[in-house]
C-alpha positions as CSV (number, residue, x, y, z in Angstrom):
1,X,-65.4,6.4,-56.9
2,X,-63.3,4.6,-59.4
3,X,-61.4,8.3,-60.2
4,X,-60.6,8.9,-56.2
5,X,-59.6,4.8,-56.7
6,X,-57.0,6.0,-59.6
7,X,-55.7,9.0,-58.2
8,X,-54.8,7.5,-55.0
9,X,-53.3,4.8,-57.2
10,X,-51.6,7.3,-59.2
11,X,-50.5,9.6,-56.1
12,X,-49.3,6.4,-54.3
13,X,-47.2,5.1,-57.0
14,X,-45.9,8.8,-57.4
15,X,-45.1,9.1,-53.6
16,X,-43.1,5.4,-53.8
17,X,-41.4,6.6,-57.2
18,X,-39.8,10.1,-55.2
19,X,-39.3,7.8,-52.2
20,X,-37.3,5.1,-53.9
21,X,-35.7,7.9,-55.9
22,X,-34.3,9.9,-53.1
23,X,-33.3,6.6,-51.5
24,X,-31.3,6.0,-54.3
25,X,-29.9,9.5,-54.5
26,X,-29.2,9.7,-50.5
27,X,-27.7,6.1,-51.0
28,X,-25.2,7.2,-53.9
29,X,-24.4,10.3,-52.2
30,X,-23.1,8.0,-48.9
31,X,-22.0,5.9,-51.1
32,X,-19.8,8.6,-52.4
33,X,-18.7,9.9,-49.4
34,X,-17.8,6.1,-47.5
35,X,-15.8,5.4,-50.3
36,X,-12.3,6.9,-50.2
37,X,-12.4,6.4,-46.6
38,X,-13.1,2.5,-46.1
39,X,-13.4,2.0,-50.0
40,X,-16.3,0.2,-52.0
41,X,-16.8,-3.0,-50.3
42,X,-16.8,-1.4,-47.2
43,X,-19.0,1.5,-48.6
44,X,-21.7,-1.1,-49.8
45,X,-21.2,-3.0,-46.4
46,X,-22.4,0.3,-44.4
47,X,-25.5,0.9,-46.9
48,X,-26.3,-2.9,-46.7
49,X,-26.4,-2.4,-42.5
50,X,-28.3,0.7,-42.9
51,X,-31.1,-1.2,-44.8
52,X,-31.0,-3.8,-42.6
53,X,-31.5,-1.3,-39.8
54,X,-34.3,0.1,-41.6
55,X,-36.1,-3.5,-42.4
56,X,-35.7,-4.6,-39.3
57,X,-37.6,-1.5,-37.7
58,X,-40.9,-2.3,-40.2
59,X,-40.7,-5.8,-39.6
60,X,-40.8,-5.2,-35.5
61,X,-43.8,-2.3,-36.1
62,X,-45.6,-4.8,-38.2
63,X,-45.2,-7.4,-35.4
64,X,-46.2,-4.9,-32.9
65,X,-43.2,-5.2,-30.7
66,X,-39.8,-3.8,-30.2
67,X,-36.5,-4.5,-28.5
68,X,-36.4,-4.1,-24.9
69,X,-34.9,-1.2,-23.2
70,X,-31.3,-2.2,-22.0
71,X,-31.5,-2.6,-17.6
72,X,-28.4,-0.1,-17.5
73,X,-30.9,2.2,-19.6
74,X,-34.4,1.7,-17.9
75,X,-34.2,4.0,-14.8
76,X,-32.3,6.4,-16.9
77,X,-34.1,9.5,-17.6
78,X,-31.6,11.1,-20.0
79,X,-32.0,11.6,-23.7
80,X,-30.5,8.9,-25.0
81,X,-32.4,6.7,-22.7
82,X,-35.7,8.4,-24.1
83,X,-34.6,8.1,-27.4
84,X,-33.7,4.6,-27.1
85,X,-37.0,4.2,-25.2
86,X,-39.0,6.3,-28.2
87,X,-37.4,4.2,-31.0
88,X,-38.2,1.1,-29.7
89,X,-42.2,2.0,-29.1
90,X,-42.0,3.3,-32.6
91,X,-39.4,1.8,-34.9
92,X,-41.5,2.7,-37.8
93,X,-40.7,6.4,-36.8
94,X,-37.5,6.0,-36.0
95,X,-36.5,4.1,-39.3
96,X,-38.4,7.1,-40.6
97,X,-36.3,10.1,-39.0
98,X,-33.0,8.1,-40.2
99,X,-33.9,7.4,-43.5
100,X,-35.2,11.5,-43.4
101,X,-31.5,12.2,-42.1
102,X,-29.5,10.1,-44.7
103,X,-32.0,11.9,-47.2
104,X,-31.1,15.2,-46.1
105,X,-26.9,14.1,-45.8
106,X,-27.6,13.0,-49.7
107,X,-28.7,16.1,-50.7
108,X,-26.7,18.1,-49.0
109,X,-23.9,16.2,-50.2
110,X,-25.3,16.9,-53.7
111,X,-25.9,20.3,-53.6
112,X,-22.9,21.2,-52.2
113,X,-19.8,19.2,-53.9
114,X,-17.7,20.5,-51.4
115,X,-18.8,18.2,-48.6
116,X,-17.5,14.7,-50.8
117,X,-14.5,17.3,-51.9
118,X,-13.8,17.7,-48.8
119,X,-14.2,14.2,-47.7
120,X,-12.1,13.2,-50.3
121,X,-9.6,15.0,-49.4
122,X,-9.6,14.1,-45.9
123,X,-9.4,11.0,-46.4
124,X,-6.0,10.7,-48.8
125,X,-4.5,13.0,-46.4
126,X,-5.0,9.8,-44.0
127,X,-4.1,7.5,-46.4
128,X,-0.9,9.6,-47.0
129,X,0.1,9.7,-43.4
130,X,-1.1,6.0,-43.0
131,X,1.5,5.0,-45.8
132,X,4.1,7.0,-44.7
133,X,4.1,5.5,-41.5
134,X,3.9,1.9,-42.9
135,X,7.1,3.1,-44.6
136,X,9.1,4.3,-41.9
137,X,7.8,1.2,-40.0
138,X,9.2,-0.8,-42.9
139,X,12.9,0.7,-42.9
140,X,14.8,1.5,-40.1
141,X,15.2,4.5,-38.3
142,X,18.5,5.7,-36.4
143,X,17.4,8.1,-33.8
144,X,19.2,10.5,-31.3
145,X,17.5,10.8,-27.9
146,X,17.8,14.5,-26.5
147,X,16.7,15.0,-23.0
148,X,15.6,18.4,-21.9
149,X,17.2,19.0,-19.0
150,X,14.4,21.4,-17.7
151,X,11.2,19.1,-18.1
152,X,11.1,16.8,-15.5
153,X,7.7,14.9,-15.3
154,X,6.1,15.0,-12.0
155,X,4.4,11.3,-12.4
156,X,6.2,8.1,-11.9
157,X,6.2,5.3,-14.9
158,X,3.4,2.8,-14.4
159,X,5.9,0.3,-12.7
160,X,6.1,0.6,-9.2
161,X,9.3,-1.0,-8.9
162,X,10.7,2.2,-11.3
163,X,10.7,4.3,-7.7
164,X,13.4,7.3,-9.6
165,X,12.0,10.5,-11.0
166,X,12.4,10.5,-15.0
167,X,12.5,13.2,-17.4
168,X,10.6,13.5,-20.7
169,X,13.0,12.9,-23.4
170,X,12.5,14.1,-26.8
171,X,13.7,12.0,-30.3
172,X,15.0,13.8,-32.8
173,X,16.4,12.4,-36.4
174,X,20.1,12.0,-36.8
175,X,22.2,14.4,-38.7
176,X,22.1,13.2,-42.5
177,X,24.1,14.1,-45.7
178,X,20.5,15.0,-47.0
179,X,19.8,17.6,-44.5
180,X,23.0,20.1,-45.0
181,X,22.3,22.9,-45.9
182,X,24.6,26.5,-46.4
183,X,24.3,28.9,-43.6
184,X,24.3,32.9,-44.1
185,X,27.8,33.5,-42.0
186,X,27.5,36.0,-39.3
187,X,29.1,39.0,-40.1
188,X,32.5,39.7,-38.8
189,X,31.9,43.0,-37.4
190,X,29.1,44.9,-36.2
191,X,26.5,46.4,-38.7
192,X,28.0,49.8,-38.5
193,X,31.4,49.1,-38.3
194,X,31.6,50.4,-42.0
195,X,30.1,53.3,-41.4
196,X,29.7,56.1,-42.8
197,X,31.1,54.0,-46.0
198,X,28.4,51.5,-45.9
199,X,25.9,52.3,-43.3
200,X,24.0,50.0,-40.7
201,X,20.7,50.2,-42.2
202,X,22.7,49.4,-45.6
203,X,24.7,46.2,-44.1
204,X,21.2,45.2,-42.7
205,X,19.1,45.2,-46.1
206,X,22.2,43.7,-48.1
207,X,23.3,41.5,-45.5
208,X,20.0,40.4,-43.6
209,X,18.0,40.4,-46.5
210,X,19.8,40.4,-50.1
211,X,22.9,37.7,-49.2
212,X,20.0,35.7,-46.9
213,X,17.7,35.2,-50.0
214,X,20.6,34.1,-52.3
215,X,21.6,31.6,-49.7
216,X,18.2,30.2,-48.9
217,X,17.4,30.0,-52.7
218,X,20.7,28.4,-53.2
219,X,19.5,25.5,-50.9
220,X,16.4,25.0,-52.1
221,X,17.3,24.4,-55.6
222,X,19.8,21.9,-54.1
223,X,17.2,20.4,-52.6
224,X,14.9,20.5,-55.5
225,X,17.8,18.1,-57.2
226,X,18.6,16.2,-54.6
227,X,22.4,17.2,-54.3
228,X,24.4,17.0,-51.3
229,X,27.6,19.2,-52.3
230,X,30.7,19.0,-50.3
231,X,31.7,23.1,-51.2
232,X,30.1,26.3,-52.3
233,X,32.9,26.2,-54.8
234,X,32.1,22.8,-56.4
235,X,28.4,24.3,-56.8
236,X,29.5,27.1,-58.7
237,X,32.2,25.6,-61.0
238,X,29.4,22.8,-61.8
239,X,26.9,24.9,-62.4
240,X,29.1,27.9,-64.8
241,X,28.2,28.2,-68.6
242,X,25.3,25.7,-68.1
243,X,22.2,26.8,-69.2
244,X,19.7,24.9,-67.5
245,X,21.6,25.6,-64.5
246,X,21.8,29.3,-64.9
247,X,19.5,29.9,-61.8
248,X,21.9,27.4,-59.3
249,X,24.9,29.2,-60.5
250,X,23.8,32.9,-60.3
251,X,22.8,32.3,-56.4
252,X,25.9,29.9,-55.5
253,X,27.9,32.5,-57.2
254,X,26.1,35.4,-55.2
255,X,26.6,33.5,-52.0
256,X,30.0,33.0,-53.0
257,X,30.8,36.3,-53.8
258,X,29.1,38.3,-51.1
259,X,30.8,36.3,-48.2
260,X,34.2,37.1,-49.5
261,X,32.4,40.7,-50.0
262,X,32.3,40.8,-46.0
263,X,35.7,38.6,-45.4
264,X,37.7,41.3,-47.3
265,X,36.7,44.5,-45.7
266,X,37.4,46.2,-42.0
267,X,36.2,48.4,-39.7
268,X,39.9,49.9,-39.5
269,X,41.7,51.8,-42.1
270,X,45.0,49.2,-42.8
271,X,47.4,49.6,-45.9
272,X,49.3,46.8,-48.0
273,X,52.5,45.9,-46.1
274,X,55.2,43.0,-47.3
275,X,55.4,41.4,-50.2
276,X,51.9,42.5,-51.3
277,X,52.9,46.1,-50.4
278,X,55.6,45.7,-53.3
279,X,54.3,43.7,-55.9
280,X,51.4,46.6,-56.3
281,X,54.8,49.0,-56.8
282,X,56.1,46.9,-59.4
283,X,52.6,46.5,-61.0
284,X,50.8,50.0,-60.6
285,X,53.7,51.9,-59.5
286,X,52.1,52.6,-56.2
287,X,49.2,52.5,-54.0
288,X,47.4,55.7,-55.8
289,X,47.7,54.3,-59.1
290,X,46.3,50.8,-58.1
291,X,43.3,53.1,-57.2
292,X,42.9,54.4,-59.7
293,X,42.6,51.3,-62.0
294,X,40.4,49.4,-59.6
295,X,37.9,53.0,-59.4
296,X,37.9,53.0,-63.2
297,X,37.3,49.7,-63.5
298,X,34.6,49.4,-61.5
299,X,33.1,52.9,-62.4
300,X,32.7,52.1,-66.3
301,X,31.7,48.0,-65.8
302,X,28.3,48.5,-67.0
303,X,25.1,47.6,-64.8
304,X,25.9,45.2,-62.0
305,X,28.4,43.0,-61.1
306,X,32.0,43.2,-58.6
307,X,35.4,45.0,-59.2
308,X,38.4,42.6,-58.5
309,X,41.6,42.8,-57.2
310,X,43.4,39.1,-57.9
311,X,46.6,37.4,-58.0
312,X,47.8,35.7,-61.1
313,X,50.7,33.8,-59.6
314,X,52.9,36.6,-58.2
315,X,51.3,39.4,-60.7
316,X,48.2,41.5,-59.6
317,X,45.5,42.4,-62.1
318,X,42.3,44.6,-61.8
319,X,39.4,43.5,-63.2
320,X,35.5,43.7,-63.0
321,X,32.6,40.3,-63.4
322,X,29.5,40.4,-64.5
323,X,25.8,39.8,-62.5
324,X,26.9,37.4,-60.4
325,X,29.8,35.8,-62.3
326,X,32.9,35.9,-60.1
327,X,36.9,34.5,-60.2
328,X,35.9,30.7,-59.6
329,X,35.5,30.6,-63.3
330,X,38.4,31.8,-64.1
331,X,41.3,29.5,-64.2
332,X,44.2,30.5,-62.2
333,X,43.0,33.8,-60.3
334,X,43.0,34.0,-57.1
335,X,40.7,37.3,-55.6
336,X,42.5,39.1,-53.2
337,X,39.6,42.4,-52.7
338,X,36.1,42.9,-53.8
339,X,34.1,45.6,-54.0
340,X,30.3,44.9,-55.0
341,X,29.5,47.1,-57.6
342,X,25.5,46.4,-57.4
343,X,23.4,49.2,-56.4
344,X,21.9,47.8,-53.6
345,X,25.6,48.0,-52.3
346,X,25.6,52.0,-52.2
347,X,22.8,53.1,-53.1
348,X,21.1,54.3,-49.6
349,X,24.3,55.6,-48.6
350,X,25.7,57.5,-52.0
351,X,22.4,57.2,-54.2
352,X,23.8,57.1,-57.9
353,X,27.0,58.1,-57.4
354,X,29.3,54.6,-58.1
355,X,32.4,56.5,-58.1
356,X,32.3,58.3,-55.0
357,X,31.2,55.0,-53.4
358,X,34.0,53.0,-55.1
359,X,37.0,55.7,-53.6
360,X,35.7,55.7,-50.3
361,X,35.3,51.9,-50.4
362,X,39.1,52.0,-51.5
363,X,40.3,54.6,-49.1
364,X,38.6,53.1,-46.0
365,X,37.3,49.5,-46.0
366,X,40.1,46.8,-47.4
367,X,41.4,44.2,-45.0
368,X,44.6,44.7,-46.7
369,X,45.4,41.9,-44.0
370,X,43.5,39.0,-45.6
371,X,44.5,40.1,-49.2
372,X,48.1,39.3,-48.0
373,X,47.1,36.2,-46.8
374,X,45.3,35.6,-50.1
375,X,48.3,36.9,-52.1
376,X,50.4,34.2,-50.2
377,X,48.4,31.3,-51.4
378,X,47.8,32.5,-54.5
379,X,52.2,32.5,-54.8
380,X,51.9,28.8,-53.4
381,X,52.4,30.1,-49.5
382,X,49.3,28.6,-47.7
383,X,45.7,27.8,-48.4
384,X,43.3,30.4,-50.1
385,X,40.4,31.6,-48.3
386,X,37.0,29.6,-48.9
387,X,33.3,29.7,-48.1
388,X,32.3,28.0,-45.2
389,X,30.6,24.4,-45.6
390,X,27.4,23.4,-45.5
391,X,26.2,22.2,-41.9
392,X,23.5,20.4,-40.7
């Protein structure tokens, strides 16, 4: 008799122990979970209720009597209404079920760290957005009001008097410094205007995809350092012969070069006229020999990089840059043609062979046009050619 007395001693101390310890555990484990979204006090606060929930259910079942079923709920046979009904004829049961559930949330909340992870996380997302909108709240905000002409609402505004059909109007930011950004120009031909020089399907890869990745690269490391620049051609002097800026300067440089690339060429065979016509005589003794210097200059420049034809003053010089190194950097030129001497240029359309690339280029393509133009300014006569600015 006295052993069945101590073992149900023993088992009913061991049965309160497990109970009180997966309380605690299932209380921690909400705990966890309230706190990043109404913090500690308000944590505690929820656990406190709960308790409170739970004490008053044993102290009504002790007392033999529970709340009263709500009038709205006592003809109501839905589940709620019999759930209401069944906790309040057994509150001992019910307090038992949700202490059973918080038990079970606890330990799956244990088990699987994801669930407070993810909670976590949830929550300072909220808290991100709830700052952020304090913030705009705080400062203030100039907007532009765009109505779409082609959404009118069907309802009326809640005023009566307001008798006149409205349309929904959408708010967008105003144009800021902060958001300009380079654009890849359009070309100024069609994609086979080249051809069979430079293909379509060549002008599509190098122009769709190679000039559009320096561009967009360009802008997000401008973004990256919060600068606004006026000019392309600001970016690239800024950024030439700095190391830590090597990255900025090789895409500025790129964009740079590539636009003049398209600006400088034509669909229509043209040759030098004027005062450009004669100052190649003078300095190459002739069209033929200034092709010849600008194909062997652009033949033997090793790897990649862009053969030149410039304007020192009045005097014309052939010359070849490196990667994406182009005449910005060099004081007093002024580029007049360009012929990209990267393979993705030819490679589809002439596969290794540079040179015969390079003589058709010269034969076919210059906009001998524009390199007057350029030769002009470059003698004083107008303005030089330069990349289009940045735009919202």
């Amino acid at each position: 008799m006295i052993e069945k007395g101590l073992l149900a001693v023993i088992g009913l101390a061991a049965l309160t122990a497990l109970t009180l310890m997966g309380v605690a555990a299932s209380g921690f484990a909400l705990f966890l979970v309230f706190v990043p979204l109404i913090g500690a006090a308000g944590a505690a606060t929820v656990l406190a209720l709960i308790c409170a929930l739970l004490l008053a259910g044993a102290v009504l079942a002790v007392r033999g009597k529970g709340p009263s079923l709500p009038p709205a709920l006592q003809q109501d046979e839905s589940l709620a209404a019999r759930a209401f009904d069944l906790a309040r004829q057994h509150p001992m049961a019910a307090g038992g079920a949700a202490l059973l559930a918080t038990l079970a949330a606890g330990v799956l909340a244990v088990k699987n760290p994801k669930v407070i992870a993810t909670a976590l996380s949830a929550s300072q997302a909220g808290r991100r957005d709830v700052t952020r909108a304090r913030q705009s709240s705080a400062r203030p905000c100039f907007l532009q009001a765009r109505v779409a002409p082609d959404e009118a609402v069907q309802s009326r505004p809640p005023n009566a008097a307001m008798a006149r059909p409205y349309r929904r109007v959408h708010f967008v930011s105003a144009p800021s410094r902060g958001s300009m950004m380079f654009k890849l120009p359009d070309l100024p031909y069609d994609y086979d205007a080249l051809s069979p020089v430079i293909s379509a399907e060549t002008m599509r890869f190098h122009h769709d995809k190679h000039h559009a990745k320096y561009v967009d690269t360009l802008n997000d490391l401008l973004k990256a350092a919060g600068e606004t620049p006026a000019a392309l051609e600001d970016v690239v002097k800024a950024a030439a012969g700095d190391p830590a800026k090597k990255k900025l300067f090789n895409n500025a440089a790129q964009t740079y070069n590539h636009t003049f690339f398209w600006t400088c060429m034509i669909g229509e065979k043209q040759s030098p006229q004027g005062d450009l016509a004669a100052a190649i005589d003078r300095d190459f003794g002739g069209l033929d020999k200034l092709k010849e210097a600008f194909v062997t200059e652009s033949v033997n420049h090793f790897a990649s990089g862009w053969g030149w034809l410039a304007a020192e003053g009045d005097k014309l010089k052939v010359l070849s840059t490196h990667d994406a190194d182009d005449l910005l950097t060099h004081q007093g030129l002024t580029p007049l043609l360009t012929c990209d001497v990267w393979e993705h240029a030819y490679y589809l359309d002439h596969q290794n062979d540079r040179k015969a690339f390079v003589e058709a280029w010269f034969d076919n393509l210059p906009h001998w046009t524009f390199a007057a133009a350029q030769y002009d300014a470059a003698r004083g006569k107008g303005q030089a050619w330069r990349h289009p600015v940045p735009t919202n």
